[in-house]
C-alpha positions in Angstrom: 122.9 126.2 125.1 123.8 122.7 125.3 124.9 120.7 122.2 124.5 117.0 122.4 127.1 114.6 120.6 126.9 111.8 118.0 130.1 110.0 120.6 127.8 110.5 123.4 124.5 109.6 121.8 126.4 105.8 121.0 127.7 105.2 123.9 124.3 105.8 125.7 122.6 103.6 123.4 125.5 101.1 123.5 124.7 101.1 127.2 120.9 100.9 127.4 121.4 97.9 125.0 123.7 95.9 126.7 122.4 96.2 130.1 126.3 96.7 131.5 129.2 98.9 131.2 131.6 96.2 130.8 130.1 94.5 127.4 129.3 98.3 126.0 132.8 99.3 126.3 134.1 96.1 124.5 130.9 96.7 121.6 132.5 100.3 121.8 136.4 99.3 121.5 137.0 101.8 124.1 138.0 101.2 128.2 135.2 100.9 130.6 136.1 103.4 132.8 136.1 105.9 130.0 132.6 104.7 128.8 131.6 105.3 132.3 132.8 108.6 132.7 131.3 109.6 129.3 127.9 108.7 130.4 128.3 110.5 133.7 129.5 113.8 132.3 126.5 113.2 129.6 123.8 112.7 132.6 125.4 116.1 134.3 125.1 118.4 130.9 121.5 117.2 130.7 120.9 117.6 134.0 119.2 113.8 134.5 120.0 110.4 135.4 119.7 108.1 132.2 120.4 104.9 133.8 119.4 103.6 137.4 122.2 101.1 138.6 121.4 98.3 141.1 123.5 95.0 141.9 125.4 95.7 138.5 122.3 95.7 136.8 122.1 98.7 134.6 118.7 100.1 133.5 116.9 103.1 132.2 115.4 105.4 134.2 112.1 107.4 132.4 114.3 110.2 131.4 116.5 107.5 129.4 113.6 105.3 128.1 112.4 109.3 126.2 115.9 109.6 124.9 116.4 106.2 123.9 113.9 107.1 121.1 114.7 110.1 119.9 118.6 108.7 120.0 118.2 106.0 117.6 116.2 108.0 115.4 119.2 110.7 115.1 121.8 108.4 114.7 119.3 107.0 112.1 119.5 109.8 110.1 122.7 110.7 110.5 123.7 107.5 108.8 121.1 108.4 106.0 123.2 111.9 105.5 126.2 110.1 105.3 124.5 107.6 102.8 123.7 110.8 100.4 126.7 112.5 100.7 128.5 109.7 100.0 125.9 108.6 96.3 127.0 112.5 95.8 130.5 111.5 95.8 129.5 108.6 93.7 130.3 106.4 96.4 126.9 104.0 95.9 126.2 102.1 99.0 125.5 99.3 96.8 123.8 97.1 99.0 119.8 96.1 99.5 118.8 94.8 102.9 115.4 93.0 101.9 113.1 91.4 104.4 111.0 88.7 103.3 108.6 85.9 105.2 110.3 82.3 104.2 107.9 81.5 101.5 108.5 84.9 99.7 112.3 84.2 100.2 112.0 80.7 98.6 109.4 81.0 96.0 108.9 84.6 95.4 112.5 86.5 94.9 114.8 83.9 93.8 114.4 84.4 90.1 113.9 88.6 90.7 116.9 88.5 92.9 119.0 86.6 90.0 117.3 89.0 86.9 118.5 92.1 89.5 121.5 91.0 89.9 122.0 90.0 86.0 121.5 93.8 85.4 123.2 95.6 88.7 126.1 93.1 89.2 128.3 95.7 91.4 125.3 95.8 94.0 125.1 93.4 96.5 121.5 92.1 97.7 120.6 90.3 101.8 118.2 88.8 102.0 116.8 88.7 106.3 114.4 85.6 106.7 111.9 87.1 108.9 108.1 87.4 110.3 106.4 90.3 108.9 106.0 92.0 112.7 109.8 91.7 112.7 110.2 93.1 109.4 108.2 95.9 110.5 110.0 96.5 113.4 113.1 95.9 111.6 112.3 98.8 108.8 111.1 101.6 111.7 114.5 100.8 113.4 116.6 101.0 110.4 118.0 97.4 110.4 116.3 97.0 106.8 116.2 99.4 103.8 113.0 97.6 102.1 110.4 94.6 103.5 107.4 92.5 102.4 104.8 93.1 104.8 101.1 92.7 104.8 99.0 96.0 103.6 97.0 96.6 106.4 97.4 98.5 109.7 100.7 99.3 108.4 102.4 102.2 111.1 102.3 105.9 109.4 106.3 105.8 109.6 106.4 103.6 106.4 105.7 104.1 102.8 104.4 100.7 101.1 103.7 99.9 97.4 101.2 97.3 96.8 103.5 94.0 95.6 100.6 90.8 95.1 97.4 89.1 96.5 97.9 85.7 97.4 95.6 83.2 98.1 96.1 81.1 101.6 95.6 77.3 101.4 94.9 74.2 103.4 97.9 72.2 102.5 97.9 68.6 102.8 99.7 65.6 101.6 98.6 64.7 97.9 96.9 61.1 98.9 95.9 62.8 102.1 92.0 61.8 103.0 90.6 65.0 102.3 93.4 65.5 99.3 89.8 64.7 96.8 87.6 68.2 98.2 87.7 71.1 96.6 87.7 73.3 99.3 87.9 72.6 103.3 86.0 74.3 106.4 87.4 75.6 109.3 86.2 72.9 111.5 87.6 70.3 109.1 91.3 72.2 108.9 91.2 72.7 112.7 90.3 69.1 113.6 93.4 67.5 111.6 97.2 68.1 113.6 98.9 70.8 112.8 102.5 72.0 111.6 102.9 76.2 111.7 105.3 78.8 111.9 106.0 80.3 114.9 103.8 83.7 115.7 104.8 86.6 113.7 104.2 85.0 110.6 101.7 86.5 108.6 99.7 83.3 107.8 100.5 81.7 111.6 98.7 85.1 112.9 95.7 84.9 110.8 95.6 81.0 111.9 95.4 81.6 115.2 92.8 84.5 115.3 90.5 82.3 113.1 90.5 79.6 115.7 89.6 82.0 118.1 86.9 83.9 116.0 85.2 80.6 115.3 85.8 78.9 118.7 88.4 76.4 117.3 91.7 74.9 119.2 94.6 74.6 117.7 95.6 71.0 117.5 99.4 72.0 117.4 101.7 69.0 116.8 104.4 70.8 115.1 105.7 74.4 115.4 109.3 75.6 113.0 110.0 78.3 110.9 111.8 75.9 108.6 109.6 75.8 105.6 111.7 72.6 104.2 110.4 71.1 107.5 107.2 72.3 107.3 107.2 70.7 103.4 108.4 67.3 104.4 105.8 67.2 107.5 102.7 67.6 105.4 104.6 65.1 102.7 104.7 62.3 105.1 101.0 63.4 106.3 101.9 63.6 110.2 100.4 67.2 109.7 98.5 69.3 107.6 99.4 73.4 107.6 98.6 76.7 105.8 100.3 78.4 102.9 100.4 80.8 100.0 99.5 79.5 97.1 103.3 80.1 95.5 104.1 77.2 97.4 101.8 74.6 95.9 102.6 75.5 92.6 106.4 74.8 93.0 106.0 71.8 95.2 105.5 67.9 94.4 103.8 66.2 97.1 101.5 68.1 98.2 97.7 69.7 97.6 96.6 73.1 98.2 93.1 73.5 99.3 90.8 76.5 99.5 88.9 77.5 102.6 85.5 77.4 102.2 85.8 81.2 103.3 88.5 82.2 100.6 91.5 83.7 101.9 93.2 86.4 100.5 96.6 88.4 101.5 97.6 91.5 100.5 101.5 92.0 100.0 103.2 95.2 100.0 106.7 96.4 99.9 107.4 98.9 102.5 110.3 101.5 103.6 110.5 104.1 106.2 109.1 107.3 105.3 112.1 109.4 106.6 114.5 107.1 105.5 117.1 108.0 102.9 116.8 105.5 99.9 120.0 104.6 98.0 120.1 104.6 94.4 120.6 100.5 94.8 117.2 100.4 97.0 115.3 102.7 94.5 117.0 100.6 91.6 115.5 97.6 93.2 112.0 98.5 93.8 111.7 100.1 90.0 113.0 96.7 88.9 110.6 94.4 90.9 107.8 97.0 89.8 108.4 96.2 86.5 109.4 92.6 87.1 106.3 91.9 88.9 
């Protein structure tokens, strides 16, 4: 019976992920031509050809696409074993890798992120910047311990707790012309230029399939994922845009509007399922539980 090998298990992913020997074995901090012979003798105790290579080019074959998943999720959770040996030890990882959408970053977790850290001041807190597709993709992978992402259609690999509903505005410069109504239309929000983050933003998503739903086009002047940008846009009314609600309550300048058809977002916090959680990442969920 053939037993597979952590060592071998990297350097195969190592390789699938760079796409060359050469840049693996540097990633690796071992020689090339060792790297290359691990693979082989890998490939010849499984009796398959993981990678097909072609003008330098190095690529998966079938066979390697099936164990590229299964490999990451291994080495996954043999970095989760280590994790809970280690807390046994009392050796705390005593980090949180949060994901959050800019305008929970910069509106929603400052003040819970100072308060945790007030409490917990040996754990260290990052914060990712990201889309919530990314952050989902980002938990399932392992690259993030906890995320923000909307509560719906969320994969059976993750575990979510409910976190808010927020309310998605028209935002428009305060002495904009339509700054007086109390609540705009679609065809009124999609006639004015836009400025919107970049798909895979929660609120840039749910723009774009309302224009198609009601047979609007998007009259797409600007397109950042710098909120501050985004902000001074709508200021200086070259553009109008979408946002939670937080926003507008924390920023001078500018009007929040209501669709005629309210809009509301669920918000969830969400970690893998299998995943092992740190007594830093459970702290931290508790805390915003009770913060929240």
């Amino acid at each position: 019976m053939y037993i597979m090998e952590i060592r071998q298990l990297k350097h195969f992913i190592s390789v699938a992920e760079h796409g060359h020997f050469t840049h693996a074995a540097n990633s690796l901090n071992i020689a090339q031509p060792a790297l290359s012979i691990s693979i082989k003798k890998f490939e010849q105790q499984l009796g398959v050809e993981l990678f097909s290579r072609k003008d330098r080019k190095v690529e998966l074959t079938q066979e390697g696409i099936v164990l590229m998943e299964h490999a990451k999720r291994i080495l996954q959770q043999v970095e989760d074993a280590k994790l809970a040996i280690d807390e046994l030890l009392g050796l705390e990882k005593g980090e949180v890798r949060l994901g959050a959408p800019s305008m929970m970053g910069s509106y929603f977790f400052p003040e819970i992120i100072m308060a945790f850290k007030s409490k917990y001041p040996q754990l260290k807190l990052v914060l990712i910047d990201a889309g919530t597709q990314s952050i989902r993709e980002m938990l399932l992978s392992g690259e993030l311990d906890i995320g923000v992402i909307l509560e719906r259609d969320v994969p059976e690999e993750l575990e979510t707790d409910h976190l808010l509903k927020a309310e998605m505005l028209a935002v428009i410069g305060d002495t904009h012309e339509l700054a007086d109504k109390s609540s705009i239309t679609y065809e009124e929000f999609f006639s004015q230029d836009l400025v919107m983050f970049k798909p895979g933003y929660f609120h840039r998503d749910y723009i774009d399939q309302a224009s198609q739903q009601y047979g609007h086009s998007l009259k797409l002047s600007y397109e950042t994922n710098l909120l501050t940008m985004i902000l001074s846009i709508v200021k200086r009314e070259f553009a109008v845009t979408a946002l939670l609600d937080l926003v507008t309550h924390h920023e001078q300048g500018i009007k929040g509007i209501p669709f005629q058809e309210r809009i509301y977002l669920d918000l969830a916090l969400a970690w893998r399922k299998d995943g092992y959680q740190s007594n830093a990442d459970r702290a931290f969920i508790e805390f915003i539980k009770r913060y929240v």
